[in-house]
N, C-alpha and C positions, 0 to 999 in steps of 0.2 A: 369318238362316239360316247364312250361311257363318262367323260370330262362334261358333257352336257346336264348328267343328273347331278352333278354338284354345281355345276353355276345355276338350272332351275332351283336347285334347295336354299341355295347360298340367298335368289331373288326373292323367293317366298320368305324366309325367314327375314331378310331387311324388309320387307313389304308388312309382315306381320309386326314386326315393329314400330313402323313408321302411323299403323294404325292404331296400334295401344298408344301413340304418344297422343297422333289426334284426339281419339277419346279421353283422354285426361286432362286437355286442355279444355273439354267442357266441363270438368268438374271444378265448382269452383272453391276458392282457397283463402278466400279473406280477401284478396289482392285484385282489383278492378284489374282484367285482361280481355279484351275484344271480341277474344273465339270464344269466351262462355255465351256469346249470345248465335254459333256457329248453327245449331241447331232451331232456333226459332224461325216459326215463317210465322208470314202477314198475309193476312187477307187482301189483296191487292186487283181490285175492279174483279173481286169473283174467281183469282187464282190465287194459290197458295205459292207465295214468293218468300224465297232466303233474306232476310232481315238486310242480310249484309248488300241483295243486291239494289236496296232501296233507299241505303243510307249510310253515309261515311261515320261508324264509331270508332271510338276515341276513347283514352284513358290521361285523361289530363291531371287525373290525382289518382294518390294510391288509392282511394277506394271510391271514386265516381269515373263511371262509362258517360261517356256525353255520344248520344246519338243524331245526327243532324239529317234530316233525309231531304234525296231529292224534292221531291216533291211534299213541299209545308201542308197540302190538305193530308196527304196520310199519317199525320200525327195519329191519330185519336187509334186507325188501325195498327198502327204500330206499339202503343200504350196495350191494345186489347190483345193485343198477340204475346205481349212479354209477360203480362199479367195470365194468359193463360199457360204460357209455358212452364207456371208453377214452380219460377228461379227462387222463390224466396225476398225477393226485392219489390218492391214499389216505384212503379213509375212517374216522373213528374215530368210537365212542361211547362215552357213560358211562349207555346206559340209559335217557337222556330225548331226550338230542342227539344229533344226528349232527354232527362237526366234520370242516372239510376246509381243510388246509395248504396252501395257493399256493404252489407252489414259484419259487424265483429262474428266469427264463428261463434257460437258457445261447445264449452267440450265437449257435451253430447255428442253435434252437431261434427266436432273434427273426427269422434270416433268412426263414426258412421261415415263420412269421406273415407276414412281411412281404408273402411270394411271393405265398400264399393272399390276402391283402388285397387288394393289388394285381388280382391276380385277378379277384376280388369286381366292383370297378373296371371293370375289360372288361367283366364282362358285363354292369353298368349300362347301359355309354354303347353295348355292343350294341343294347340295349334299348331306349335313348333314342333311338337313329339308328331301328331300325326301327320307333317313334313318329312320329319328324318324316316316313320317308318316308309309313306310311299315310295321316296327314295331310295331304302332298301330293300324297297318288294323287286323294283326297276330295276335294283342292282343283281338279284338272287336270278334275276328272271335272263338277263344279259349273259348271266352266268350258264343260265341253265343251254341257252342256245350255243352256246359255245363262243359268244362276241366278247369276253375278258376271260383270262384265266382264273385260278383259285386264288391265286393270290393276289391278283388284280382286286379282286372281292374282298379280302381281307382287308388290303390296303385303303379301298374306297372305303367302306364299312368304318374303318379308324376315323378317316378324315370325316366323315359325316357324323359319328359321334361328337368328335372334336368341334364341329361345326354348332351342331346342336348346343352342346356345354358352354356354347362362347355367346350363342343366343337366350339360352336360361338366364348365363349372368347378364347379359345385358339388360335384360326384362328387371331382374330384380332390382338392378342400379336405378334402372328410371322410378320403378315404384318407388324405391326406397327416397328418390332426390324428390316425387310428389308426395309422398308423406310427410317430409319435413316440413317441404311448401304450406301444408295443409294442418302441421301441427304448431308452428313454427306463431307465436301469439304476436 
């Protein structure tokens, strides 16, 4: 029974993970990569549609997204959606594509990546701390009915710290391999 509270902690904390990484892959890093445009919709006959499901992008060079979309009339919507996404980039076409220039960071520009990243970070291991503690409310509480002994408690309690400690570092590893990404000239 109580083997449950740690495989749910163990899910949420790989799940809290796997969404800081998502979110980092729209931050972008100098480096043309596909999912920075993960986030933009298009105005598409009157619905607001995922970019991605209206058009196969592409990173054919380090620093150009080539966007090809199904359908060639929603260029000009797809140009006005990335241009209001406020990426920082300029959209161009020739008619079939849409192409988008990566521009060089300036260091300003990396610190302020960096800040946000970081960021990002916090609110992980927010996330992971308020994991471990429901966790051990679940476990205090099992305890209190009498379904684990004291030292069942003690022992769950270690492993879920333990658990925890191994999800901070993980958090700070990924920050730390996107801030090189992002410092990285």
């Amino acid at each position: 029974m109580s083997m449950n509270v740690q495989e749910i902690l163990e899910q949420k904390m790989t799940k809290t993970i796997s969404v800081l990484k998502e979110e980092l892959n729209t931050v972008r890093a100098g480096r043309a990569n596909p999912s920075l445009l993960d986030k933009v919709a298009v105005d598409y006959y009157g619905s607001p549609t995922p970019l991605k499901n209206l058009a196969n992008i592409s990173a054919p060079e380090p620093r150009t997204l080539l966007i090809a979309p199904f359908d060639p009339k929603s260029i000009a919507d797809i140009e006005k959606a990335i241009n209001n996404a406020n990426l920082g980039m300029a959209p161009s076409n020739d008619g079939k594509v849409v192409r988008l220039s990566i521009p060089q960071l300036t260091e300003e520009r990396r610190k302020e990546l960096s800040k946000s990243v970081k960021k990002y970070g916090e609110e992980a291991k927010v996330a992971v701390r308020n994991e471990r503690r429901d966790a051990n409310e679940e476990l205090k509480k099992q305890e209190k009915a009498g379904e684990i002994t004291e030292d069942d408690l003690k022992k769950q309690l270690d492993q879920i710290q333990k658990k925890t400690d191994k999800a901070v570092k993980d958090i700070d590893d990924v920050i730390a391999a996107k801030e090189r990404e992002i410092l990285e000239v």
